[in-house]
N, C-alpha and C positions, 0 to 999 in steps of 0.2 A: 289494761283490759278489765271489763267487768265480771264477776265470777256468778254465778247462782245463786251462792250462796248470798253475795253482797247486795243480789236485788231482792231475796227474801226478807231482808235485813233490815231497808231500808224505811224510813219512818213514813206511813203515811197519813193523813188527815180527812177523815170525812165530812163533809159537812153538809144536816138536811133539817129543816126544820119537822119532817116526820120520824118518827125516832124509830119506827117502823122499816122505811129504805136503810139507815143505818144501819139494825141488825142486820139486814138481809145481805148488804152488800160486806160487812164486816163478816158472814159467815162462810162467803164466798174466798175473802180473800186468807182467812186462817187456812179454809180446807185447802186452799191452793201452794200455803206452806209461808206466809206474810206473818210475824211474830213482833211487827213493832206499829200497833195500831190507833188512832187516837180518834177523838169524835165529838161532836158538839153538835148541838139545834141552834145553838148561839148564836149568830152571822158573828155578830160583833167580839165575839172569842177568838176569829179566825186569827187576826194579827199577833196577840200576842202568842196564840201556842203554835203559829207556823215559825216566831223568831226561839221561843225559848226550847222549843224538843229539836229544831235543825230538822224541819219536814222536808221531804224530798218530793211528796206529789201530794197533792190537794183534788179530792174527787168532790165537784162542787154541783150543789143544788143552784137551778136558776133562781127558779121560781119562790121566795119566801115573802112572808112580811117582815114589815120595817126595814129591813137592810135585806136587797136580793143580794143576787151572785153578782150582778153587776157593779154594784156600789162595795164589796168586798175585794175584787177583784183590781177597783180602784184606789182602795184604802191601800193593797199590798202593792200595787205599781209606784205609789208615792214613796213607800218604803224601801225599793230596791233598785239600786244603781249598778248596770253593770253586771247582771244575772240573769239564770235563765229561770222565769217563774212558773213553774211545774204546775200547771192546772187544769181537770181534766173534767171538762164540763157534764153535767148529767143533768137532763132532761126530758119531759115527756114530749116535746113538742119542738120538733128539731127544723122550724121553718128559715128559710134566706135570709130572713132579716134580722134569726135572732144567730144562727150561725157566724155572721159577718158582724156582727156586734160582740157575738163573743170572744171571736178571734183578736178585734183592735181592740179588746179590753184586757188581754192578756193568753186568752185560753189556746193549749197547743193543740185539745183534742176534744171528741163528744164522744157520749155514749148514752144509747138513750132506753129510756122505761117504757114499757119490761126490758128486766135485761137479758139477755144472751151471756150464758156463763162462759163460754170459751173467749169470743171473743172479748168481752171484760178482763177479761185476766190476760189474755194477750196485748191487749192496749196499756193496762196499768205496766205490765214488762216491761215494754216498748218505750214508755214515756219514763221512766225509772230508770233504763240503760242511758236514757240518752241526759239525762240529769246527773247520774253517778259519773259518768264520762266528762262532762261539763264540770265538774267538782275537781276531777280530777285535773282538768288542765288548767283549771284555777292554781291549784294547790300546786301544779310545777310550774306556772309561771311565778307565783308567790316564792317559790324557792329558788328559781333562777332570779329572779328580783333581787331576793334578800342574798345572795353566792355577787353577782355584780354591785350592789352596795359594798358588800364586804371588799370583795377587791379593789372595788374606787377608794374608799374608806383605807385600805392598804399603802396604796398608790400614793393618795394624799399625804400619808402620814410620813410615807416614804419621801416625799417629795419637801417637806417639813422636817423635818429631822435632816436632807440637807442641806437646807438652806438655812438651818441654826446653827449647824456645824462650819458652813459656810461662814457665817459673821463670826464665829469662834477662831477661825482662822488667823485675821488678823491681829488679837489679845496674845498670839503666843510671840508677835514678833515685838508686841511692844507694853507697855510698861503697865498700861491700862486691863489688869487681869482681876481675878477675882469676879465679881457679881457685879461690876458696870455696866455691861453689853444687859443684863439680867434686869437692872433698874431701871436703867434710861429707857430701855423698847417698852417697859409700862410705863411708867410716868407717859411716854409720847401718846400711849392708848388714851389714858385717864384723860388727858388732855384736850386728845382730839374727839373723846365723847363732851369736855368741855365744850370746845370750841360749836358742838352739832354734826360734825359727821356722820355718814352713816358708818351704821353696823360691818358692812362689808370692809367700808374702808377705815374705821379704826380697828378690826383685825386685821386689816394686811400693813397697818403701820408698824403694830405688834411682832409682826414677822418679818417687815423689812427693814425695822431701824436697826437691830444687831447686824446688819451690813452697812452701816454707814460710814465703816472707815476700813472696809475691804481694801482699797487702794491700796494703803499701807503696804500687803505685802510685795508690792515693787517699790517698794522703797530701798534703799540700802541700810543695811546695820550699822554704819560707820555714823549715819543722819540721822535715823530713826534713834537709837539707844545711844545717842550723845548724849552725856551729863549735863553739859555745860549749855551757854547762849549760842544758837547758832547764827551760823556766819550770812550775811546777805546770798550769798548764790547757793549753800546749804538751804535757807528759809527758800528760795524756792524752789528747789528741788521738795521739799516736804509738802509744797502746796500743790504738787502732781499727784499727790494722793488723794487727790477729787476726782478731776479728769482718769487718770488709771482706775479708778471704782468703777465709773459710768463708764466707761470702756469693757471693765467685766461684767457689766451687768446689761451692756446691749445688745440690741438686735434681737427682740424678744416681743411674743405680743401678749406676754401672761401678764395681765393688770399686777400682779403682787411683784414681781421682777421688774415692772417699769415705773411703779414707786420707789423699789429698792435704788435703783438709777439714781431717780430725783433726788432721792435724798444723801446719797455718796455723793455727789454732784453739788447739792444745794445749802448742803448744813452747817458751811464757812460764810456765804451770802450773809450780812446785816443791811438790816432794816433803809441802815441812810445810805446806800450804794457802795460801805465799802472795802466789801469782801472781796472773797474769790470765789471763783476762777473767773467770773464772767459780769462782776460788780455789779449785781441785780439791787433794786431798790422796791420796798415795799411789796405790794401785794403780786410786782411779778416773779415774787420768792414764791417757787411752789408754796402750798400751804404745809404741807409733811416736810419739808426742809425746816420754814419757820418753827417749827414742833420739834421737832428734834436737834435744833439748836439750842433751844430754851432747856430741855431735859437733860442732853449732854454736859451742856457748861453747869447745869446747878449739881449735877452729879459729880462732874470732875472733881466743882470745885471742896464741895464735901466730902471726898473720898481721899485716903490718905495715898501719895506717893514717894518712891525711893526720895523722890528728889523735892518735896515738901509734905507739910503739914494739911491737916486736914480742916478747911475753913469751918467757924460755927453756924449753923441752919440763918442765926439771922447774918451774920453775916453776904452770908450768899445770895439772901432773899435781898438784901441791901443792895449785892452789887444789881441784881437784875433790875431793881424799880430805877438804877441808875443808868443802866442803857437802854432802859425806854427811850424807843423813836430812833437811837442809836446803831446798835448793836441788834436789839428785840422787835418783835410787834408788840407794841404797847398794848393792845389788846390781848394778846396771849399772855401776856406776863401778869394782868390783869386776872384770869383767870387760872392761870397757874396759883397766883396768890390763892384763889377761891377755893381750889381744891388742894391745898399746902396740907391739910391734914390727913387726907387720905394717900397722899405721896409720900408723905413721912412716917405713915404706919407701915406703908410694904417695905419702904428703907430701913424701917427697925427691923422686920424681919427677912432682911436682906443683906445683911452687913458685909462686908469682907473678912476671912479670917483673924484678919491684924486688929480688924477694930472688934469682934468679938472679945478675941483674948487681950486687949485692951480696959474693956469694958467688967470682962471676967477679975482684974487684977484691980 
């Protein structure tokens, strides 16, 4: 609701090029109880002092030179999108044709010279309640706006936090712990801004490569956390830990979850046909598999485990330019090379415990 007080309040703008109407109607509206009042002969002042005092009505002169009411009128509709523009025409000469020009030019209302002191001040009321109400539904739907952002904003975050947690899952059943899941989902980012991706889809790589060995947890402990070589019908039982990933991650139509798929799915595929599960060759390697093959193995292979040591940078960089066309996209590996420096700065500051206190010693 609007109060009395609020339409006494509220700022208005005279504008005449007689500075004469302007007292007159500026004494009108004090004695009526109006305490927030502004004024100019200026046509061309209109703009800036209706944007910087937050004017709620504009009592406007047609008739000027240089810049009438009409061409002000126009200047302030270019200015505002999505508003109700508060302006209340004054004139001496209130014919059809200029009525209906004033109205498609913006104007809500007329009032004409001489004026009639009641109804002047009842019209400025009138046209002031329905502007401060107008303000107001702005201001709650701006605040229900900003209350539903927040929420989606919530929601999302919620929705992220578990689907990190989610690819953190399968680090506790195998040996691959520490900041791996942590490295390799950037590197696969850094990568696939190499490669041109868009924005959308090198942040949903970022968020779906730490589930690319989800499968895992069906796997059994007895095959998973073997020390030793495993046995031919062991090795494939561990190779179902592709197919059981994309199984937990289907049936879903959220673009970020059906890359997640692909690439639990796809980031044992090499290049010359021959991976697994489904022995794809070349470019009908998803491209976020090929990505997060390249990231995974240079991560593994420089990260230390129970059950070996940790290969040296070039090392690694060696075996990759060596399964070019292989194993790789010769093209990514290409470009992995390109951006090696910026991969190897967040791996310094990503290390695993072991190779900190390694490096501490």
């Amino acid at each position: 609701m609007v109060s009395k007080q609020d339409i006494l309040n509220a700022n208005i703008l005279l504008v005449d090029d007689q500075l004469v109407n302007i007292k007159l109607l500026e004494k009108l509206l004090r004695q009526a109880g109006f305490s927030s009042i502004f004024s100019t002969t200026q046509p061309t002042e209109v703009k800036s002092l209706y944007f910087d005092n937050g004017i709620d009505l504009i009592l406007l002169d047609i008739r000027m030179p240089d810049m009438d009411g009409f061409a002000v009128m126009a200047e302030l509709q270019a200015e505002i999108e999505n508003d109700y523009l508060p302006i209340l025409v004054v004139t001496a000469e209130l014919t059809s044709q200029t009525r209906e020009r004033a109205l498609s030019s913006g104007a809500r209302d007329f009032i004409t010279k001489p004026f009639d002191q009641a109804e002047v001040i009842q019209r400025i009321i009138n046209m002031i309640e329905v502007r401060l109400l107008h303000k107001q539904i702005l201001l709650q739907n701006e605040t229900l706006e900003e209350q539903v952002r927040q929420r989606t904003q919530e929601l999302e975050d919620s929705r992220l936090e578990i689907i990190k947690r989610l690819g953190r899952a399968a680090e506790y059943k195998d040996n691959e712990t520490g900041n791996h899941i942590l490295r390799m989902s950037h590197f696969a980012q850094m990568l696939a801004k190499a490669v041109g991706l868009s924005q959308e889809q090198t942040d949903n790589i970022l968020l779906a490569a730490p589930m690319h060995d989800i499968g895992k947890i069906g796997i059994p402990d007895s095959i998973l956390l073997k020390p030793g070589k495993l046995e031919p019908d062991e090795w494939a039982i561990m190779q179902t830990h592709v197919t059981i990933g994309a199984d937990l991650l289907a049936g879903t139509d959220i673009p970020l979850l059906e890359m997640a798929r692909n690439i639990a799915l796809s980031h044992h595929e090499k290049w010359d046909g021959s991976g697994y599960p489904r022995g794809l060759s070349g470019t009908a390697i998803p491209i976020e598999g090929r990505i997060c093959a390249i990231c995974d193995v240079f991560d593994a292979l420089t990260s230390e485990r129970p059950y070996k040591k940790a290969w040296p940078i070039e090392e690694a960089v060696a075996f990759l330019r060596q399964q070019k066309g292989q194993h790789f996209d010769p093209q990514l590996v290409d470009l992995f090379e390109a951006i090696l420096d910026e991969v190897l700065s967040y791996r310094s500051a990503h290390l695993d415990e072991a190779a900190v206190n390694r490096l501490a010693d």
